[in-house]
C-alpha positions, 0 to 999 in steps of 0.5 A: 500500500502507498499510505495509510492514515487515519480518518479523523471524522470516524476514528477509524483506521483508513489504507486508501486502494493502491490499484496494484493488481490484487485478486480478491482473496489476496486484497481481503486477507491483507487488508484483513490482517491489517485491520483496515475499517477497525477503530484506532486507538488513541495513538491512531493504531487498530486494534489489531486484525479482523476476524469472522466474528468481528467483521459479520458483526461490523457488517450486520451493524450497517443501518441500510443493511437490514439483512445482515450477513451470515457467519459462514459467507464471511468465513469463506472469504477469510478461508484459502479458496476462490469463492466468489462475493456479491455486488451486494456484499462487495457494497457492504465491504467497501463502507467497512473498509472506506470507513462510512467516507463517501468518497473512499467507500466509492474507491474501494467499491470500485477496487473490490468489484475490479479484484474480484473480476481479476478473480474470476479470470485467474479461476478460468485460467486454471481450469482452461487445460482440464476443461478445454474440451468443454468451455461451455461448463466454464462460462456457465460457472461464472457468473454465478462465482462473479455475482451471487455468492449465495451458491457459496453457502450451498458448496460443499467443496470450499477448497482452491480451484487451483486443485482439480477437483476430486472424483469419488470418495475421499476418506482423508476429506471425509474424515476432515470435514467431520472436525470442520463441520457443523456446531462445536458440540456436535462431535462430543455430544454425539460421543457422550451420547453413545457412551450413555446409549451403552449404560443403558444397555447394561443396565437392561441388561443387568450388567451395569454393576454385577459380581462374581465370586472367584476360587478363593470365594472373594466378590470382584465388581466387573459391572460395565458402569464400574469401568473407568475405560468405558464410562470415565473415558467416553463420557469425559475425556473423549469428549473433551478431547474431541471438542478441544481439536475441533475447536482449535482447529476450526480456529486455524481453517476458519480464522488463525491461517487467514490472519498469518496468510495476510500478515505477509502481505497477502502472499500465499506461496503455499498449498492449501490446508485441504491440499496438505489434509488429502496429502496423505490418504494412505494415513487416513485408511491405514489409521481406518484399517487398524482401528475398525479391522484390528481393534474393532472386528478382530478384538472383539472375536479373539477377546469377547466372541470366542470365549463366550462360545468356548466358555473361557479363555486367557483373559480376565473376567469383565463384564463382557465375559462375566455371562459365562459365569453368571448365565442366570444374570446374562445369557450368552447370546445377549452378551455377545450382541452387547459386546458387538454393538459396544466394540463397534462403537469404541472403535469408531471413537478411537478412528475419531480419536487418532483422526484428530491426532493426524489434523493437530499434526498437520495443522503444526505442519501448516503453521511451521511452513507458513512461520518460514514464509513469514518471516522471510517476508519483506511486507509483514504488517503485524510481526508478532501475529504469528507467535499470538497464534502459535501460542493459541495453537500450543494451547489447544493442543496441550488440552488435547495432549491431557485429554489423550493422556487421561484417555490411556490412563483410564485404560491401563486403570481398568486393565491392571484392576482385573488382575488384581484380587480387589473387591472393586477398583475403589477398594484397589486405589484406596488400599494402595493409598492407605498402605503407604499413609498409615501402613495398612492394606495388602500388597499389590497381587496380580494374576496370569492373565492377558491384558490387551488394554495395556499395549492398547493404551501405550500406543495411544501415550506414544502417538499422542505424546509424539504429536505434543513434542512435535508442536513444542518444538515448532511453536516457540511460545515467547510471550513469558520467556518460555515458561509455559511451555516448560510447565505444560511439558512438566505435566505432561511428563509427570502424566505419563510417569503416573501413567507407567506406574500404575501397578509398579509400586504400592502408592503409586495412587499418590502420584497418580492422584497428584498428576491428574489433579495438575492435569485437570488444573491443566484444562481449566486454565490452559496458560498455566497461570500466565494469563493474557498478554496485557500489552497486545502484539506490537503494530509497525505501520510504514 
């Protein structure tokens, strides 16, 4: 840009057109990171960049705007895709961007309307070489790219146009557009929903809380609501975790990556974020694969149908098997059907589960090549937005990272205390606890039996604790000298000590109560006591 000042009359932060060629969503993105339209403070700074939320708000406040404007038509301009904008909506950006002037909104009119007939040019470029064949398709298409961006709202497919598009099924889209899509909630809710579908189902059938009596004569509790793995773990950690990934990364495809894009001055330089998610489908099906084939289909035959059919087996007594010892409570047939639907479900969560790991992955992938592109750049209009959302990036993804952590520890809980000769697996922890406090209570014994859950659980510590380092050491966090990253590392570390020691040592409930305390200090206040940057990121103008 030639020059920026501030409108006094409006208060507002003024970047008069520089007619430098610009398509649309290089001209948006820049002048949306440079909070071109947003108040000024009183040394005549904006107060930072525009945001979705902020600029539906801005828009829909218009007195001659009755309409207002949807959420989502104002994400797609913020997101990296050619979509096209109304005469309408180009009316209503340029008073936002001309700061209510007269004058200067005629001037951005005329700008906006000229990038995003720039646009729609570059878009028929691109698709001369693999639609030569038909150019009636390509003038067809755009007029309605070039003026009426209501079809926006009805797109399934928002990716760049620069990307031909994709023919048949894609699981990597697919199963990006389940985090993508639709309300916060939706994802944990329907995951807690099940896992309440499931109590249910044990307690019709009788299975929610039962007992059987071992050689010794002892009572051991295996009813399904007693186990942490099946009713701590969906109705609270998944759940969380779930919801904590898809919020963070709808913040990066929707908001943050627009924001870093145009801090460079507009400049891509990039693939896409669908471009680098569908990089990698043999990721997707290998992860699908193992979880459905594997610890679905094949775990449910080798640990739950084939015993049941035998009458027993090298794995401990639950409430999956507990019908071969208790007929007159559950009959075997019921048994099976329960533990089919109960595995179908769990396998599904656990895809959904690792699917996020994969997006929080290459969500730091994306962010790293974009921090490369940035601060090489000769035109970066806020320097410090990128640390500001790295740090929300390391945010999230710590709350991920705990989510995972419990997950697994809720898992080996459950799997250790069938080995053990305890009534119950309150009765295990608080005989462990009392037997280092006040020296009372039985040493830890546990019998010869296969307990698949570990080994299940320590993949996910290794996988989720993989994804956690990788973003530590490629998202700096700054802000108080590093030492929020030093404390999330310690807890993590300390969880996954908590993690191993179960079973190994008596007290080790201490430890395990101490840690998971922090970890839930932990989600609460992601910053660890830091609290907000009080001075903002800093704004260099030339």
């Amino acid at each position: 840009m030639k020059s920026r000042n501030t409108l006094s009359s409006k208060k507002k932060f003024y970047i008069p057109p520089d007619g430098d060629g610009k398509d649309f969503k290089t001209l948006f993105n820049h002048l949306a990171a440079a909070g071109a339209g947003r108040p000024v403070d009183e040394h005549g700074f904006p107060q930072g960049p525009w945001t979705p939320d902020l600029l539906t708000e801005a828009i829909s406040q218009i007195d001659a705007n009755q309409a207002g404007i949807e959420l989502r038509t104002v994400q797609l301009w913020f997101q990296d895709n050619d979509k096209g904008i109304s005469p309408d909506h180009i009316r209503w950006l340029a008073r936002i961007f001309g700061c209510d002037d007269p004058e200067a909104t005629s001037a951005w009119q005329v700008e906006l309307s000229s990038s995003q007939t720039r646009l729609i040019a570059q878009r028929r470029q691109r698709r001369q070489p693999s639609a030569s064949s038909d150019q009636g398709v390509d003038s067809s298409e755009e007029p309605a790219a070039a003026g009426d961006d209501m079809a926006v709202l009805e797109a399934t497919d928002d990716r760049s146009s620069d990307i031909r598009p994709v023919k048949g099924f894609s699981l990597a889209r697919k199963s990006e557009a389940v985090f993508g899509g639709g309300s916060f909630l939706d994802l944990p809710a329907s995951v807690f929903a099940g896992a309440i579908a499931l109590g249910f189902m044990s307690v019709f059938l009788g299975v929610h809380s039962i007992s059987y009596a071992e050689d010794n004569g002892a009572l051991r509790q295996v009813g399904f609501l007693w186990a942490p793995n099946w009713t701590l773990l969906f109705m609270i950690f998944m759940p969380l975790f779930l919801g904590f990934s898809r919020e963070i990364l709808a913040y990066w495809k929707n908001e943050g990556r627009a924001q870093f894009v145009a801090s460079n001055g507009g400049a891509r330089g990039d693939d896409g974020w669908r471009t680098k998610v569908e990089a990698s489908p043999l990721t997707y099906w290998a992860v699908f694969l193992v979880c459905v084939g594997f610890a679905g289909i094949f775990q449910w035959i080798s640990v739950r149908l084939i015993p049941l059919l035998e009458g027993g087996g090298d794995y401990a007594v639950d409430w999956g098997s507990v019908g071969i010892l208790r007929p007159e409570v559950v009959s075997i047939a019921a048994e099976a059907i329960f533990t089919a639907l109960a595995y179908l479900y769990m396998c599904l969560c656990f895809y959904l589960f690792f699917v996020g790991l994969i997006l929080l992955y290459t969500m730091v992938y994306d962010y790293k090549n974009i921090r490369k592109l940035v601060d090489t750049s000769r035109h970066r209009i806020f320097p410090d937005i990128g640390i500001s959302i790295g740090e929300r990036i390391m945010r999230g993804i710590f709350r991920c990272t705990l989510s995972g952590v419990l997950i697994a520890i809720c898992m080996k809980l459950q799997a250790i205390y069938l080995l053990t000769n305890s009534e119950n697996i309150l009765d295990w922890l608080t005989q462990d606890f009392t037997s280092v406090v006040i020296g009372q209570g039985h040493g830890i014994s546990l019998h010869d039996f296969t307990a698949p859950t570990q080994y299940t659980s320590l993949l996910i510590i290794l996988v989720t604790c993989f994804v956690f380092v990788s973003a530590l050491t490629q998202i700096k966090i700054i802000a108080d000298g590093g030492a929020s990253s030093r404390k999330m590392a310690a807890i993590i570390a300390l969880l996954v000590v908590s993690y191993l020691a179960i079973g190994a040592f008596q007290g080790f409930s201490i430890l395990l109560g101490a840690s998971v305390l922090l970890a839930v200090y932990g989600l609460l206040d992601p910053r660890l006591g830091s609290g907000p940057k009080s001075n903002g990121a800093r704004v260099i103008v030339s």
